[in-house]
C-alpha positions in Angstrom: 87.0 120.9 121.1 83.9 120.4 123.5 82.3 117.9 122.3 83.7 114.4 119.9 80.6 112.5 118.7 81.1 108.7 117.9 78.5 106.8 116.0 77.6 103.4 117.9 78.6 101.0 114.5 80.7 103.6 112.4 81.4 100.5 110.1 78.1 100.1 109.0 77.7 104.3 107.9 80.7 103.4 105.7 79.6 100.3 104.6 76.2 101.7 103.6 77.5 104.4 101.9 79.9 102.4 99.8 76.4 99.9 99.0 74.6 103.4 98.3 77.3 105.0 95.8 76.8 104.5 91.8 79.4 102.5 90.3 82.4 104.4 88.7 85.1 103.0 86.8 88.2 105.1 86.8 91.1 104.4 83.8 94.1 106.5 83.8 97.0 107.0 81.4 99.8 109.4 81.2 100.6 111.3 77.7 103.8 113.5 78.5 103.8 116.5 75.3 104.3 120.0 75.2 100.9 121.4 74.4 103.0 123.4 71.1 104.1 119.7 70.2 100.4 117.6 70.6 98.9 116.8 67.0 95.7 117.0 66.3 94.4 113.2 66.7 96.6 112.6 68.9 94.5 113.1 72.2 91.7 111.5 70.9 93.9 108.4 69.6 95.1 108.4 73.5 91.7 108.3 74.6 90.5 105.7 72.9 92.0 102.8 74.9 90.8 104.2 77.7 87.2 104.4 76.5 87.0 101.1 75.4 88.6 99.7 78.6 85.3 101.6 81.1 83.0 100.5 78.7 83.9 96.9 78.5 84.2 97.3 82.8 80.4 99.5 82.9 79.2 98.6 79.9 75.9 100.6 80.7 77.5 103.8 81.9 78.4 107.2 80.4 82.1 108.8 79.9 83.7 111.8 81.1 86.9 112.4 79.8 89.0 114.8 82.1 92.9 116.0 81.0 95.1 116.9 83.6 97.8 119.4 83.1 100.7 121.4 84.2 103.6 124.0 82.9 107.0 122.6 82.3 109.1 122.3 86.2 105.7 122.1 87.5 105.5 118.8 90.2 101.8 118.1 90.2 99.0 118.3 87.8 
């Protein structure tokens, strides 16, 4: 590497970008089924909680719903 280039106040670029970022709520839960097994309500009752829980913490903001998943053995999602 040539060149390293250091800002003068680094802490400020990262403060201002944490004062620039739109808020975000992220709430997490962990439903363990074979995909064969999962009824049909079932993912939508998990969800619920979760819903409920960002909307009374952002009450103004919108939902994405995102479902993580992996084959049996498999270590990480």
């Amino acid at each position: 590497m040539a060149r390293v280039v250091v800002p003068p106040h680094p802490g400020v670029l990262s403060a201002l970008g944490l004062a620039a970022a739109p808020e975000r709520v992220d709430v997490l839960a962990s439903l363990h089924r074979p995909l064969a097994d999962l009824e049909g309500r079932e993912l939508e009752d998990a969800f619920q909680p979760l819903v409920a829980a960002a909307a009374a913490a952002l009450p103004e903001a919108g939902v994405t719903r995102f479902v993580d998943c992996r084959f049996r053995g498999q270590g990480y999602e």
